[in-house]
C-alpha positions as CSV (number, residue, x, y, z in Angstrom):
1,X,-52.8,-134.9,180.2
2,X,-51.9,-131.5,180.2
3,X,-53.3,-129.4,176.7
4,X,-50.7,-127.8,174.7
5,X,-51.8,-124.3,176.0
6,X,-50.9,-125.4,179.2
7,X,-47.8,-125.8,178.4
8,X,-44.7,-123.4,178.4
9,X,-43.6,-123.0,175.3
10,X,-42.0,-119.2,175.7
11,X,-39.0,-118.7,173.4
12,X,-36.7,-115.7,172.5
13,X,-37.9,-114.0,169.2
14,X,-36.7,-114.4,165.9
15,X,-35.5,-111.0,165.9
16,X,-33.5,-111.5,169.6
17,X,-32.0,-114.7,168.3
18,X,-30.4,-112.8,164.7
19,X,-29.2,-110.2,167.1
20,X,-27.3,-112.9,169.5
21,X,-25.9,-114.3,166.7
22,X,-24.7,-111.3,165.2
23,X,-23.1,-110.4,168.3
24,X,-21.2,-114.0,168.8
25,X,-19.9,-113.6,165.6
26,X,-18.7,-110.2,166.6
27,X,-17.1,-111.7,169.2
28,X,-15.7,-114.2,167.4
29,X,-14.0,-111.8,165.4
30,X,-12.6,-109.0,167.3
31,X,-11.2,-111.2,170.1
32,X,-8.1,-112.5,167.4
33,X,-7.8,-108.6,166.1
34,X,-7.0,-107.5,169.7
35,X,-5.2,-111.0,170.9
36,X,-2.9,-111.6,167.9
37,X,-0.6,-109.3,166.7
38,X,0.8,-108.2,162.7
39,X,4.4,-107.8,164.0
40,X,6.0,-110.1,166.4
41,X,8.4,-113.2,165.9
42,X,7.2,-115.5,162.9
43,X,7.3,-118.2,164.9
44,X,5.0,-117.2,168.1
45,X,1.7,-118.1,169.0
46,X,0.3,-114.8,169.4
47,X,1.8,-113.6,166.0
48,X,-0.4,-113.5,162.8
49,X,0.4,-116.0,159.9
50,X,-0.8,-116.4,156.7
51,X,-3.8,-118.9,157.4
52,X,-4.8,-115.8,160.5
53,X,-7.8,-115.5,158.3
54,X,-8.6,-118.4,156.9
55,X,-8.7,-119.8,160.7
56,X,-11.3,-116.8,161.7
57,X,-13.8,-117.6,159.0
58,X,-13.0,-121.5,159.4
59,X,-14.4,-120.8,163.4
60,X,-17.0,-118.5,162.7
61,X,-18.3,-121.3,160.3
62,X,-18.2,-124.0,163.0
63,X,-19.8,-121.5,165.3
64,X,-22.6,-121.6,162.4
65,X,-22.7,-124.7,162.0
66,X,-23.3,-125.3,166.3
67,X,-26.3,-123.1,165.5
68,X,-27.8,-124.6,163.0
69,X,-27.3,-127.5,165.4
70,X,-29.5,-126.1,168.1
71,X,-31.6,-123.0,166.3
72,X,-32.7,-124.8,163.0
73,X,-35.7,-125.1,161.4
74,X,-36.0,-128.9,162.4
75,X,-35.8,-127.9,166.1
76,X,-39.2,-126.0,165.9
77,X,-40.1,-129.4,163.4
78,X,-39.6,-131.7,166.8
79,X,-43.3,-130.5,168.3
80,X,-44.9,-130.7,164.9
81,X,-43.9,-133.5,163.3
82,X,-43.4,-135.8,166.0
83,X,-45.7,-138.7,165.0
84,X,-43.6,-141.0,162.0
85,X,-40.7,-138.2,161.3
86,X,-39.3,-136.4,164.6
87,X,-36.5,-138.7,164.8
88,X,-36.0,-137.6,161.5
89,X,-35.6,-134.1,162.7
90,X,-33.4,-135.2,165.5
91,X,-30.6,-136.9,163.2
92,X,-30.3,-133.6,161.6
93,X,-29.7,-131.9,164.6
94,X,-27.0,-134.1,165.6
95,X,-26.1,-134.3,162.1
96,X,-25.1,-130.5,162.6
97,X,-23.8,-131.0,166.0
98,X,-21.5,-133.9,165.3
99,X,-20.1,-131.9,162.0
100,X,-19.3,-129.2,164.5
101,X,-17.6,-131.0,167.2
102,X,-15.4,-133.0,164.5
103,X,-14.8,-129.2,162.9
104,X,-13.7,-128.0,166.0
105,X,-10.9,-130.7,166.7
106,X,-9.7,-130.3,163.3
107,X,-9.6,-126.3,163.6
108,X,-7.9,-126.5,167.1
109,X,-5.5,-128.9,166.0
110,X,-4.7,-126.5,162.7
111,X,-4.2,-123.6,164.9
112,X,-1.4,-125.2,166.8
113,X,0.6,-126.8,163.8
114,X,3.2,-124.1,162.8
115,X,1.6,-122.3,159.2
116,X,4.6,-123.0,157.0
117,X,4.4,-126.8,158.3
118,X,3.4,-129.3,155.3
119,X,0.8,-131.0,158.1
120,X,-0.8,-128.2,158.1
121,X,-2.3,-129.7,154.9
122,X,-4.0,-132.7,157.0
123,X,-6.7,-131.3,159.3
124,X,-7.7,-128.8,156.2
125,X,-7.7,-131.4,153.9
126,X,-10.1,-133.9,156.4
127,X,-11.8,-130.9,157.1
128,X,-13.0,-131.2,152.9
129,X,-14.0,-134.6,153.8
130,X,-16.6,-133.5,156.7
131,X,-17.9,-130.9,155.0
132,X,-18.4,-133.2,152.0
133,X,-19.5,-136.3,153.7
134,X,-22.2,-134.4,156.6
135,X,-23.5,-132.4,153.9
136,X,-24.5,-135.5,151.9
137,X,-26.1,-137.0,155.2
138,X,-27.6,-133.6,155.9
139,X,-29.7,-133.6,152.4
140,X,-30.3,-137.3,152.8
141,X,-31.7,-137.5,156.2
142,X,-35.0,-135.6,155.4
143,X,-35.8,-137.7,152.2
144,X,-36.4,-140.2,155.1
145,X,-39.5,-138.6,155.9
146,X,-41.3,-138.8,152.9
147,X,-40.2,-142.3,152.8
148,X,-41.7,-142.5,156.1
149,X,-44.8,-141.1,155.3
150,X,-45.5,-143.1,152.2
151,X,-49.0,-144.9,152.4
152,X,-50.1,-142.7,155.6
153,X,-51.4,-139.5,153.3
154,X,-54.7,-138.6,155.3
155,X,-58.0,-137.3,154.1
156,X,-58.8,-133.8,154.0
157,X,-60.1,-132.3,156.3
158,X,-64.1,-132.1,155.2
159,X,-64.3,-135.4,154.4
160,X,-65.5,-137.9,157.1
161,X,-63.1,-140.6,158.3
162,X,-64.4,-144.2,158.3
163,X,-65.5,-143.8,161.9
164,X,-67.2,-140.6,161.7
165,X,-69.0,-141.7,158.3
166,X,-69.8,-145.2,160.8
167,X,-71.5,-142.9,163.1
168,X,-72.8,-141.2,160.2
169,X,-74.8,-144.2,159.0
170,X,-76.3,-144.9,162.4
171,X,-77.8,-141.7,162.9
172,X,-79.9,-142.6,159.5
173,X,-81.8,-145.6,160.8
174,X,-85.0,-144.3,160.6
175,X,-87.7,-144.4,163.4
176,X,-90.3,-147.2,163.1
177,X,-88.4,-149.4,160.6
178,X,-88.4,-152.8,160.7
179,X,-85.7,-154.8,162.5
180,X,-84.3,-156.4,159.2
181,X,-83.6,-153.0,158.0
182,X,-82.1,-152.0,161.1
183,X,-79.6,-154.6,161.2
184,X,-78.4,-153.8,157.4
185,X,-77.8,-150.3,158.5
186,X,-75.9,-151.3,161.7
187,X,-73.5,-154.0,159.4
188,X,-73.1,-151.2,156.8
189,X,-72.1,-149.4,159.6
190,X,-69.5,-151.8,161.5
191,X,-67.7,-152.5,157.7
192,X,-67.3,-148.7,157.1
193,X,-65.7,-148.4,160.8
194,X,-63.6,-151.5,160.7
195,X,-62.7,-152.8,156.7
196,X,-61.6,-149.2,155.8
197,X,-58.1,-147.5,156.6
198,X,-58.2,-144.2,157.4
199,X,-54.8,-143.1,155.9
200,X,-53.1,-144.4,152.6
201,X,-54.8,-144.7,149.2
202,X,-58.0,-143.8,150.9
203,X,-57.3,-140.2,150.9
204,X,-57.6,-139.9,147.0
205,X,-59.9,-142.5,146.5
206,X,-62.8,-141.4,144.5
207,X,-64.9,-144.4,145.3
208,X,-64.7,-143.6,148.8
209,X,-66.3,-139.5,148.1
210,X,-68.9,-141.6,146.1
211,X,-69.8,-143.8,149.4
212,X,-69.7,-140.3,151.3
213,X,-71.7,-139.3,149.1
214,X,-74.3,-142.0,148.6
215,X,-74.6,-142.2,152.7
216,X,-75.3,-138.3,152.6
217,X,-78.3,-138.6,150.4
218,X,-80.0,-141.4,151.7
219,X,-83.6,-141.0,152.1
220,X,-85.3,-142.9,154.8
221,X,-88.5,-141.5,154.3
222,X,-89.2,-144.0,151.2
223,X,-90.5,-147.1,151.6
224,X,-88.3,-150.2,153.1
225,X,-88.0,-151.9,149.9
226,X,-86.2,-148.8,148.2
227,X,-84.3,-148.2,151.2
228,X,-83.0,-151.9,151.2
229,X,-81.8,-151.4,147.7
230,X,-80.0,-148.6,148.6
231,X,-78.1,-149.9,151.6
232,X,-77.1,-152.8,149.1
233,X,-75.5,-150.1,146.6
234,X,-74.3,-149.0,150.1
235,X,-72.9,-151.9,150.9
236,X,-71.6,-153.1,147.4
237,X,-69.6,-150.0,147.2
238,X,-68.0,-150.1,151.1
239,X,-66.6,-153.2,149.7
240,X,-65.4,-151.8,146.4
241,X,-63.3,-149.0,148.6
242,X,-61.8,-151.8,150.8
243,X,-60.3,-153.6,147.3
244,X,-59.1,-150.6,146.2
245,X,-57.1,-150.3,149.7
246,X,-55.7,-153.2,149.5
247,X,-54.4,-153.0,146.1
């Protein structure tokens, strides 16, 4: 499997990709002001009405809103968060995509219904409703991800997960001891790595930084019968954390 700085992940700069868009909108602008004209017959094409700038700013907003699509903040999201919530990220990119497309029908429809006509009303009017309803769906779509994420909060990062404190435990069993001691470590062990969650209510359990705790400052160098007594607090409390879990 190829590491992730093997991988090509090259891609314009921040700066480079204000500066495009700057100069699309440009574009966008200066092409009416040289193709349609003040003066002219009322009734061509090429002649500016009343809605001339109202149609600019509608486009350049589309145009905007096709950007967002494909430049956002949950594209760069995608690689991060792919585990639970990157299809979360994806529906808000075609979220802003689909709201652009249907914006773009409307607007080229608009442009070619004369200004003065009353159905020049419709495709502005359903253009209210897209705005209205994609916006809703667009500020509804990333509360998903904390829904997703419920119960999967993680520990921090210097405290041992079940398995490593599993492994922990192990490397205690002290040289010389007896068998019976042995084998309390090793099930101590095995209901650490396999009766505790790693993610959910474990991350802010306090019982669990106790056991951490307790496995930390184990002594092995007293004598069996102390030891043994230990393991059992051990041992009580592993079983403590796993009710808590469940709960």
């Amino acid at each position: 499997m190829l590491k992730t700085d093997q991988i090509d992940t090259s891609a314009p700069s921040q700066k480079s990709k204000w500066w495009l868009l700057l100069a699309c909108m440009l574009v966008f602008l200066l092409l009416p002001l040289l193709c349609f004209h003040s003066e002219g017959e009322e009734e061509h094409f090429f002649t500016r009405s009343h809605l001339f700038w109202f149609h600019i700013v509608w486009f350049e907003c589309i145009f905007l809103a096709l950007w967002q699509a494909f430049t956002g903040s949950h594209i760069a999201k995608l690689l991060n968060q792919r585990q639970q919530t990157g299809g979360a990220n994806v529906a808000v990119a075609y979220l802003w995509y689909k709201a652009s497309m249907i914006s773009a029908l409307l607007w080229a429809s608009s442009i070619f219904i004369p200004a003065k006509s009353s159905w020049q009303v419709l495709p502005i009017l359903v253009q209210g409703v897209v705005i209205v309803l994609f916006a809703l769906l667009t500020f509804l779509t990333p509360k998903t991800k904390e829904l997703q994420m419920q119960g999967m909060e993680i520990l921090p990062e210097n405290v041992p997960t079940p398995p490593q404190l599993a492994n922990r435990i192990l490397e205690i069993i002290p040289d010389g001891c007896s068998s019976e001691i042995r084998n309390q470590i090793r099930r101590i062990s095995e209901k650490v790595r396999y009766s505790l969650p790693q993610v959910g209510k474990i991350s802010s359990s306090q019982k669990y930084l106790q056991l951490v705790d307790f496995v930390s400052k184990l002594d092995c160098s007293k004598e069996e019968e102390s030891i043994s007594s230990s393991l059992r607090n051990i041992s009580n409390l592993v079983i403590q954390v796993s009710n808590e879990c469940k709960q």
